[in-house]
C-alpha positions in Angstrom: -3.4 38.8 17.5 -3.5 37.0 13.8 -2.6 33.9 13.6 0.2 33.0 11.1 1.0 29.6 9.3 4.5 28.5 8.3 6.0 25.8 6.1 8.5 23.8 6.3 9.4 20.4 5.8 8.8 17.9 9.0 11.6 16.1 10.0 10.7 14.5 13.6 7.1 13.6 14.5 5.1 15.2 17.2 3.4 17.9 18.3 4.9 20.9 20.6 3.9 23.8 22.3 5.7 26.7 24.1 7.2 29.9 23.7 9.5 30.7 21.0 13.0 31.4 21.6 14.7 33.1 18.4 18.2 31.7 18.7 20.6 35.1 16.9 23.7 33.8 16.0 25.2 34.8 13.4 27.6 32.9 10.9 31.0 34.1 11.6 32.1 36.5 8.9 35.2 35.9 7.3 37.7 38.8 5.8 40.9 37.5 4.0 44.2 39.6 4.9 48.0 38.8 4.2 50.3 37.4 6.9 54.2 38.6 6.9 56.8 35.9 5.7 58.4 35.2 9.0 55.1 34.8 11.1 53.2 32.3 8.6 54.7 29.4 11.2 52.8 31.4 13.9 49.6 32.0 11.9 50.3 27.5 11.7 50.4 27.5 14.9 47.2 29.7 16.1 45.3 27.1 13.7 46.4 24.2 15.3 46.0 25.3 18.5 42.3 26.7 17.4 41.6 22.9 16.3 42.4 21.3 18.8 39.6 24.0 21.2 37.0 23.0 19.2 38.1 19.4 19.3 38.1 19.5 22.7 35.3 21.2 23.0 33.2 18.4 21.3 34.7 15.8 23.4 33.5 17.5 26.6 30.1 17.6 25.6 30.1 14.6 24.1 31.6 13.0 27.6 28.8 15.0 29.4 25.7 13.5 27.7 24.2 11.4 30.4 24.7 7.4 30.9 21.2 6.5 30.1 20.7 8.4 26.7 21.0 6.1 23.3 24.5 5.6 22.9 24.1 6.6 19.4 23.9 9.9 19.9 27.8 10.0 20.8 28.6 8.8 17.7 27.1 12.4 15.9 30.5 14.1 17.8 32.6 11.4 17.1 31.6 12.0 13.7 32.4 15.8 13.4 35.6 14.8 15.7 36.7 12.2 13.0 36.0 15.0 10.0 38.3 17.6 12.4 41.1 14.9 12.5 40.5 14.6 8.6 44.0 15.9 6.2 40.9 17.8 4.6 40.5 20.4 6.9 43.4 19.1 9.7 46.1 19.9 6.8 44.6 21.2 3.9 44.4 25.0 5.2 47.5 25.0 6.9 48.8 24.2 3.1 46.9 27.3 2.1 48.3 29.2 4.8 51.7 28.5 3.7 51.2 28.7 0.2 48.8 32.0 0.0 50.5 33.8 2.8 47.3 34.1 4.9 45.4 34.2 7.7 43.8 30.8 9.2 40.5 32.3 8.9 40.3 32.7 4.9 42.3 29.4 4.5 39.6 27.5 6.2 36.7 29.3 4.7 38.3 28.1 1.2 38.6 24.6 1.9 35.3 24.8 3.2 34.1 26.2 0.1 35.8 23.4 -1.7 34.0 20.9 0.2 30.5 22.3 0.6 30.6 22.6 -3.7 31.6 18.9 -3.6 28.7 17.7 -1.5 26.5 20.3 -3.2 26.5 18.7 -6.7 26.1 15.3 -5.4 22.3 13.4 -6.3 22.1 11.4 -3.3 19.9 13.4 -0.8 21.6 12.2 2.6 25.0 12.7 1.3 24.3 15.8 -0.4 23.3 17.1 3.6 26.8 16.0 4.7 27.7 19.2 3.7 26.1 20.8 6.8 28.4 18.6 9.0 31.3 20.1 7.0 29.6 23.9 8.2 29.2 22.6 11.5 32.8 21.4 12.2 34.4 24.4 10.5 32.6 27.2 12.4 33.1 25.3 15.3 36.8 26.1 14.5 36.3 29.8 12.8 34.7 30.9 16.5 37.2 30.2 18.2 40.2 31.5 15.8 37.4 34.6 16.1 37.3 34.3 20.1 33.9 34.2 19.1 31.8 32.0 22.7 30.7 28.8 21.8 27.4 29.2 24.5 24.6 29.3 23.1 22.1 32.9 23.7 20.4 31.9 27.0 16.7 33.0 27.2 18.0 34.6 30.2 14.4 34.0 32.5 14.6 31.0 33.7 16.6 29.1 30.9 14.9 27.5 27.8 12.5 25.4 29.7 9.5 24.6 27.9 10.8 26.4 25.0 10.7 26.6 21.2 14.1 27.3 19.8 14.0 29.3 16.5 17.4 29.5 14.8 19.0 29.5 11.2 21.0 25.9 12.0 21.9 23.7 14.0 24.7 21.3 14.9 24.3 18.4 16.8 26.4 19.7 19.4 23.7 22.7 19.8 21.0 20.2 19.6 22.1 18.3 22.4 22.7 21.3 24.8 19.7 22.5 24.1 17.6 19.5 24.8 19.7 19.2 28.2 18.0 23.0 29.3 14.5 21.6 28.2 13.6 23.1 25.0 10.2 20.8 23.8 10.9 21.6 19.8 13.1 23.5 17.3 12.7 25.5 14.3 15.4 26.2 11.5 15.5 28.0 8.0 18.3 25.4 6.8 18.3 21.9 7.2 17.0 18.5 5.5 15.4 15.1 6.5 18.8 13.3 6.3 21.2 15.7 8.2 22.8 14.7 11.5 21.0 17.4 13.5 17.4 15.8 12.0 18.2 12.4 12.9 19.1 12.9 16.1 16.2 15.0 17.0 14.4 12.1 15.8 16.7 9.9 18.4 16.0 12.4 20.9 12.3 12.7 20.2 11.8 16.7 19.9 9.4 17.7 17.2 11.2 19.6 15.0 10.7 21.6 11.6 13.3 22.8 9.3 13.6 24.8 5.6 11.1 27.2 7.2 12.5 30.5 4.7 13.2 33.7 6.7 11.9 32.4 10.2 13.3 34.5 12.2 12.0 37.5 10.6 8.5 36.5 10.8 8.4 35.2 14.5 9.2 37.7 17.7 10.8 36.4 20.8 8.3 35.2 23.3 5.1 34.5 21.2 3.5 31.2 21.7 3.8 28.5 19.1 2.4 25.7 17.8 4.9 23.2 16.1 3.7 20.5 14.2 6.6 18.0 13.2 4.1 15.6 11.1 3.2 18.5 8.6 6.0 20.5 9.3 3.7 23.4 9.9 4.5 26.4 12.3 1.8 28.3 13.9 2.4 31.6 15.8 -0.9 33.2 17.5 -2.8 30.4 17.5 -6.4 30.5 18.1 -8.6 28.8 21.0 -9.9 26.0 19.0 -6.4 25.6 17.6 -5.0 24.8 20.7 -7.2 22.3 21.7 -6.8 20.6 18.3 -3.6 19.9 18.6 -3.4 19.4 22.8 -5.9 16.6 21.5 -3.1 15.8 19.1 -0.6 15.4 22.0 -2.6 13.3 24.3 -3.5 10.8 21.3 0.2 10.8 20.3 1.1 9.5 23.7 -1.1 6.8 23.6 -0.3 5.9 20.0 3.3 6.1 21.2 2.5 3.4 24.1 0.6 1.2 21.4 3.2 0.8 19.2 5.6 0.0 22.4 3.2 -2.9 22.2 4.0 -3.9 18.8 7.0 -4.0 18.5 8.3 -7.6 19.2 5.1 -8.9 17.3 5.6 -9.9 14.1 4.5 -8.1 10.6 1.4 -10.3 9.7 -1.5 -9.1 8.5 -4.8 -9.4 9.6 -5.5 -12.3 7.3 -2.0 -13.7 7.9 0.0 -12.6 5.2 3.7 -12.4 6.2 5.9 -8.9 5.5 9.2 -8.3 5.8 10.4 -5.1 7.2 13.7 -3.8 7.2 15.6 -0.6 8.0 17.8 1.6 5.9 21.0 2.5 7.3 23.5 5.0 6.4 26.3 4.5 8.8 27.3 2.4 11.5 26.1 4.5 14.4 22.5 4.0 12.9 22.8 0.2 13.8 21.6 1.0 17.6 18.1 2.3 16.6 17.8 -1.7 15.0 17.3 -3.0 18.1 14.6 -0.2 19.7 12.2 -0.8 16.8 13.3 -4.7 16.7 13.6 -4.3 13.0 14.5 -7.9 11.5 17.5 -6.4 9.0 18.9 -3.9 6.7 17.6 -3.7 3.3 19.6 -1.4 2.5 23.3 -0.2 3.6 24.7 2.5 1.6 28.5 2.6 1.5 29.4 5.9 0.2 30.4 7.6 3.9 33.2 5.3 3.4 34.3 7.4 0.7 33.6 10.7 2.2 35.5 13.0 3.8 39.3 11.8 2.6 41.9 11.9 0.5 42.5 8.4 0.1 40.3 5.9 -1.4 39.3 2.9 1.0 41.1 0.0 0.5 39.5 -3.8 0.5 40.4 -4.8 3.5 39.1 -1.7 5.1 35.9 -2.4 3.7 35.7 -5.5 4.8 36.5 -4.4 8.0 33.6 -1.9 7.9 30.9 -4.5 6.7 32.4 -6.7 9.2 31.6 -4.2 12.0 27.9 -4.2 10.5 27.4 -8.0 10.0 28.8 -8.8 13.8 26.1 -6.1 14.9 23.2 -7.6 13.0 23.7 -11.1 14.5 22.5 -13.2 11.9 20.3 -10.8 10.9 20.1 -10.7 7.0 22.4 -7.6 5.3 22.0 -5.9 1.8 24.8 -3.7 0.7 24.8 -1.4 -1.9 27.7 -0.8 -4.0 29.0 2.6 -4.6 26.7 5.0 -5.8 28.9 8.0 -6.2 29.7 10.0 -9.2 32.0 12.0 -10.6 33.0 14.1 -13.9 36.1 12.8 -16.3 38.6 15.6 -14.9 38.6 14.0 -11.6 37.9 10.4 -12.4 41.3 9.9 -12.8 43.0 11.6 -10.3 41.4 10.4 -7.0 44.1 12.8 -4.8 40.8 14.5 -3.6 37.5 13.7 -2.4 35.1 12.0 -4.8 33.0 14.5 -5.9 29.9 13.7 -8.2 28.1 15.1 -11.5 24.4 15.1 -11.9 21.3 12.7 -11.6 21.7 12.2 -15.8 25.9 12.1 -15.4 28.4 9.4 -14.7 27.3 8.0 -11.5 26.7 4.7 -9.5 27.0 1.2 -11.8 28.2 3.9 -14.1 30.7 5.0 -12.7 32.0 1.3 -11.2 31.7 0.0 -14.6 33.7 3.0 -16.1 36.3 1.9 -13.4 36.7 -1.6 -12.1 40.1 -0.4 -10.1 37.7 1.5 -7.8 34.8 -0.8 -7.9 37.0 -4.2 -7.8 38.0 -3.9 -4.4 34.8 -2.7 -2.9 33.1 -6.6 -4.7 35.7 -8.3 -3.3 35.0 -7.1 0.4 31.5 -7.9 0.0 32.0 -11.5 -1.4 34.4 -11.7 1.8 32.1 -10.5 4.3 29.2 -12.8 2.7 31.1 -16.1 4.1 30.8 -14.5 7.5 26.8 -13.9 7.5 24.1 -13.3 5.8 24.9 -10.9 3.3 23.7 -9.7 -0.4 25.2 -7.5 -2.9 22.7 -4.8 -4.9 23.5 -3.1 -8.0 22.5 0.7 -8.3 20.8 2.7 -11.1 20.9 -0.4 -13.5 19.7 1.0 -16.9 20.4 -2.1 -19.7 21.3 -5.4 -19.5 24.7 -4.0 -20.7 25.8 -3.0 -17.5 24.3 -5.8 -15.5 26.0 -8.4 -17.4 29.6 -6.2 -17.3 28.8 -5.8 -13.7 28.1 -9.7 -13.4 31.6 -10.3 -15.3 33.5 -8.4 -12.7 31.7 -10.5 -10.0 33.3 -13.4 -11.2 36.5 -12.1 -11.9 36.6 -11.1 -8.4 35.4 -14.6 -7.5 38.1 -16.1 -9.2 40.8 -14.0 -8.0 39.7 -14.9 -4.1 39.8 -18.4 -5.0 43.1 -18.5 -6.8 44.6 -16.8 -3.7 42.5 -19.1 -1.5 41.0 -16.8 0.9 37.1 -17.7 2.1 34.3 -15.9 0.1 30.4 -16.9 -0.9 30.8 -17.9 -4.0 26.7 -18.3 -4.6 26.1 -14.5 -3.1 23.0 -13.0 -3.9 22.5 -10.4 -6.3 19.9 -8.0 -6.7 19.8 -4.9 -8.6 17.8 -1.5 -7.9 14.3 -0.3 -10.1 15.1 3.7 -10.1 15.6 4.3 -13.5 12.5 3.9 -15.7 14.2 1.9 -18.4 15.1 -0.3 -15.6 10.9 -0.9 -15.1 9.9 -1.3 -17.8 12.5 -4.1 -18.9 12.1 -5.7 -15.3 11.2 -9.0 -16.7 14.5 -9.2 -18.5 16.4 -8.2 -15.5 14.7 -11.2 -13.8 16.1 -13.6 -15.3 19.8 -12.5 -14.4 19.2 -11.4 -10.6 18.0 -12.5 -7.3 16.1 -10.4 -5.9 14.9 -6.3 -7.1 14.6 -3.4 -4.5 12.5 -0.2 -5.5 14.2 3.1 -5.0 11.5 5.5 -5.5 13.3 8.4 -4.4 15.4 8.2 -8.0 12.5 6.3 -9.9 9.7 9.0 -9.1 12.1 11.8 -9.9 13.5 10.4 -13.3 9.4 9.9 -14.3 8.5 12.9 -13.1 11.3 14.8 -14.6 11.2 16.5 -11.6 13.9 17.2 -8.6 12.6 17.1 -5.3 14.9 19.0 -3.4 14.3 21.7 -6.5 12.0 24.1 -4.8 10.7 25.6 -8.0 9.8 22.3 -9.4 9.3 19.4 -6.0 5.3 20.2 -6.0 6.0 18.0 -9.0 7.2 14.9 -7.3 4.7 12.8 -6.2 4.6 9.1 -5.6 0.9 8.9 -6.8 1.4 9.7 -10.1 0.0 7.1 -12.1 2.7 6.7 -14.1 5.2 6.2 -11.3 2.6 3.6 -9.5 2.4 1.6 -13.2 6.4 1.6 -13.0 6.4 0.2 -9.4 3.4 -2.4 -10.5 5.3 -3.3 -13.1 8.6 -4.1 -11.1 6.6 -6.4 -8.2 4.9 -8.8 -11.2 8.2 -9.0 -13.1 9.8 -10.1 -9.9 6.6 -12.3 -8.6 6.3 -14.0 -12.2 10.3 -14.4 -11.8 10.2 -16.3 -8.3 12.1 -13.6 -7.1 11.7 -11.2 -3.5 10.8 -7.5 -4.5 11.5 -4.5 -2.2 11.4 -1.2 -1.8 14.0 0.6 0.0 13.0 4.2 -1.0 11.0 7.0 1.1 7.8 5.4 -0.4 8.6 2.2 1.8 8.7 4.4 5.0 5.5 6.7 4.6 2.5 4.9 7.0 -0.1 6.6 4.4 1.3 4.2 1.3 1.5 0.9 3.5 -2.0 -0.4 2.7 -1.4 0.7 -1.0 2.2 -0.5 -1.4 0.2 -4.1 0.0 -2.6 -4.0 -2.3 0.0 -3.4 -5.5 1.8 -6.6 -4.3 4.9 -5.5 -2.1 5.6 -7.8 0.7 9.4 -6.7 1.5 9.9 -3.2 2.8 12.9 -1.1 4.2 12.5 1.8 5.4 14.4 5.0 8.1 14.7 2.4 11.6 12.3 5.0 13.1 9.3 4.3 10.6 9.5 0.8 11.4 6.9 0.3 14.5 3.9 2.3 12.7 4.5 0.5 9.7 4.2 -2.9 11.4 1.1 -1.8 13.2 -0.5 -1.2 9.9 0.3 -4.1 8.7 -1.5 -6.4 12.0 -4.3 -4.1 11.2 -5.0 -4.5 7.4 -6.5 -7.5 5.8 -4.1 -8.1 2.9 -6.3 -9.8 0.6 -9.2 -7.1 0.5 -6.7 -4.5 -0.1 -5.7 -6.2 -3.2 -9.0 -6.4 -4.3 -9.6 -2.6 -3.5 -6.4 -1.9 -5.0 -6.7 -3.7 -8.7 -8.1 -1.0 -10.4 -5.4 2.1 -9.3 -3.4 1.5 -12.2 -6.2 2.7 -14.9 -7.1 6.0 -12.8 -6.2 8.9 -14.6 -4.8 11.4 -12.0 -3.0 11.5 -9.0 -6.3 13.1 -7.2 -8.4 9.9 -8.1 -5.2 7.5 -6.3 -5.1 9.8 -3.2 -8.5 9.8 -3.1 -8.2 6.3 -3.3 -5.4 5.9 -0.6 -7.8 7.8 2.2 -10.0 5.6 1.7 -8.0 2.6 1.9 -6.6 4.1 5.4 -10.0 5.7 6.8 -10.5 1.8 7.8 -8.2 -0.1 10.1 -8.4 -3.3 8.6 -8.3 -1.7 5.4 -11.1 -3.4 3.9 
């Protein structure tokens, strides 16, 4: 049998084998038809009564997963519950209904439309995946206004024990059934690093690989795989020598695993005893638990744009407040860095916020932008964060700063909202922190100015190596263009660190970059000493840190900025990992 390779993108670690289990379920299909004047109330009602199935449905397996999984992983139904409660798709298509004359079916699959084009056009790569929890929770609903069986295919010898499920999607929901009958890794054609089903196979720890185009055309039920979740490769017929690669793989990976166990209340000092900071990216409040299991020492980073998802109603300040609250209570003195809204959207809709917030491109009216352009929207969400600072140790950062333009209108609206929360006497930090983000090359290059004026910077390479590069990575025409080793992005990020270092002031990186074990000892030798990174990256970051000597990594390092190519600085960066210490 010839052995066939497959690509795809790796989005939880480890290595599997097993026999492939192609999972054929089809997307429900959808036909549009006309319901009669006096039976549209009926047509309300089947909806309703459709809705609350798949709601329930949920909650039972959500109620089933056992007592000593991570608690987190309730939280991914809870999620989908909440978005089923939402007006958006609780009361939206029964509008539809009522107003088009018909049937439940098409109204849904409109609003879903509406929402999936929303979360299509946005830049921000984990929000622009929340559109697969929008697919998720509708089709949930559509099978069962199609009296369509939730069950999943069995493999129907024995169950999926030992098996490697191959399907187009998957929702959390399926993910966690399918991990209960034993399946050891999962395959899919759709998908991304940041969507709910991804993350919580990385909570779950099943090796999984997903945007692997037309996979269950090329695979055939029963043939024995190889699935590689660091690559994201997929390997059908797999050779002899193949095999006991990556069973080698396995056994190391186990006792990696156990070592990094070991490291994990330790702190991040170097070899040579050069303190590092690392801290986790987090997204939403359920990702708080994982904090604790890789005894990260705080967020760098918390985005607040879920609090604007999903609804027809903006978030006030107070809930806000109550939301950073929530994180800053959970962190327990632990340090906090939020990030202000980093949404955008196009002049139609910017003033009339009945709908979601949708957003325009990477080049459009987005993040400070946006704020800037409207201090109603941005007003409240300063003044929760200048609230929630006097209950912990919390700092405000500033997104896609371009000019000192909009830091110092962003700085004016700081104080105005400082002295509106004294006038009305209600507690605040008035000597908050401010930091901005390095994502926009203008931003880089004019670091040194931007010192002055903030307190601390934070990196985001995922923006700053696609506006250098001209290139978008989720583009799959032009993301063999995006790479972190381009010499021109490494002179940006060099750049940044000695503006903030000459400043006085902490520099971090909160961007993928941060969170890739293969940059560490290059990210040290340019001068980075803050990181935040994904929770789960956390533990093999820290262990490369003990391991390196700091010091001889900047020497090794000093002369990356004058290569020429990305080949020389990859060249460059196995060497500066084919040594533990890194020297």
């Amino acid at each position: 049998m010839a052995t066939l390779g497959l690509k795809g993108v790796g989005v939880s670690r480890g290595i599997a084998m097993g026999k492939a289990h192609l999972l054929q379920r089809n997307q429900p299909s959808i036909r549009e038809y006309l319901i009669e004047a006096h039976l549209i109330e009926a047509e309300v009602g089947r909806f309703n009564r459709a809705l609350a199935v798949a709601q329930q449905h949920l909650i039972t397996i959500r109620d089933r997963i056992p007592q000593n999984t991570p608690v987190d992983i309730a939280s991914f139904f809870d999620t989908h519950l909440l978005m089923m409660a939402d007006k958006a798709i609780s009361q939206k298509p029964i509008e539809v209904i009522r107003q088009r004359g018909c049937n439940a079916e098409w109204a849904l699959k409109l609003q879903r439309d509406a929402l999936v084009a929303v979360f299509e056009a946005m830049d921000d790569p984990y929000l622009r995946t929340r559109k697969d929890d929008v697919n998720h929770a509708v089709n949930c609903i559509q099978r069962i206004l199609l009296n369509q069986s939730e069950r999943l295919p069995s493999a129907g010898d024995g169950g999926l024990e030992g098996r490697i499920v191959i399907a187009d999607d998957l929702a959390p929901a399926d993910t966690v059934m399918l991990q209960h009958e034993g399946i050891v890794a999962f395959v899919t054609e759709y998908g991304g690093p940041t969507s709910h089903t991804t993350i919580l196979a990385r909570s779950l720890g099943i090796p999984a690989v997903v945007g692997v185009k037309h996979v269950l055309r090329y695979l055939e039920q029963g043939e024995h795989l190889v699935v590689d979740g660091h690559h994201g490769v997929v390997i059908a017929g797999a050779d002899e020598r193949s095999i006991r690669h990556y069973r080698h793989r396995q056994t190391q990976e186990r006792h990696d695993s156990a070592e990094l166990n070991k490291f994990k209340e330790l702190p991040a000092v170097s070899h040579d005893g050069v303190a590092v900071t690392l801290l986790a990216n987090v997204e939403l409040p359920e990702d708080m638990v994982m904090l604790a299991r890789v005894a990260a020492k705080g967020v760098g980073l918390y985005r607040t744009e879920y609090l604007f998802m999903n609804r027809t109603e903006l978030p006030d300040e107070e809930e806000q407040l109550s939301s950073y609250r929530n994180i800053v209570l959970a962190l327990k003195g632990a340090p906090l860095t939020i990030r202000t809204l980093d949404l955008g959207v196009d002049k139609e809709l910017h003033s009339d916020r009945r709908g979601v917030v949708p957003t325009n491109s990477a080049l459009g009216l987005r993040a400070i932008r946006l704020c800037l352009r409207d201090p109603a929207l941005f007003k409240p969400q300063l003044r929760a964060i200048l609230r929630v600072a006097a209950e912990g140790p919390v700092s405000m950062m500033l997104p896609m700063l371009s000019s000192m333009q909009e830091l110092h209108q962003a700085l004016e609206l700081v104080e105005q909202a400082k002295q509106e929360l004294r006038r009305e006497g209600k507690s605040f930090d008035a000597n908050i922190e401010i930091g901005g983000m390095i994502e926009v090359p203008a931003a880089a290059l004019c670091a040194d100015t931007f010192a002055r004026y903030l307190d601390f910077f934070s990196i985001g390479t995922n923006d700053l190596v696609q506006y250098t590069l001209a290139a978008d990575r989720l583009d799959n025409a032009v993301n063999y263009l995006y790479q972190p080793t381009h010499p021109a992005v490494l002179r940006l990020i060099s750049m940044a660190i000695k503006a903030g270092h000459k400043a006085g002031i902490p520099v971090s990186m909160c961007g993928e970059m941060a969170g890739e074990p293969r940059y560490t000892r290059l990210l040290l030798g340019l001068g980075l000493r803050h990181f935040s990174m994904q929770p789960v990256m956390v533990p093999e970051v820290k262990r490369i840190v003990q391991e390196s000597d700091v010091d001889e990594l900047v020497k090794k390092v000093r002369g990356v900025l004058q290569l020429p190519s990305m080949v020389e600085v990859e060249t460059l960066v196995e060497r500066l990992n084919s040594r533990k210490t890194g020297s």
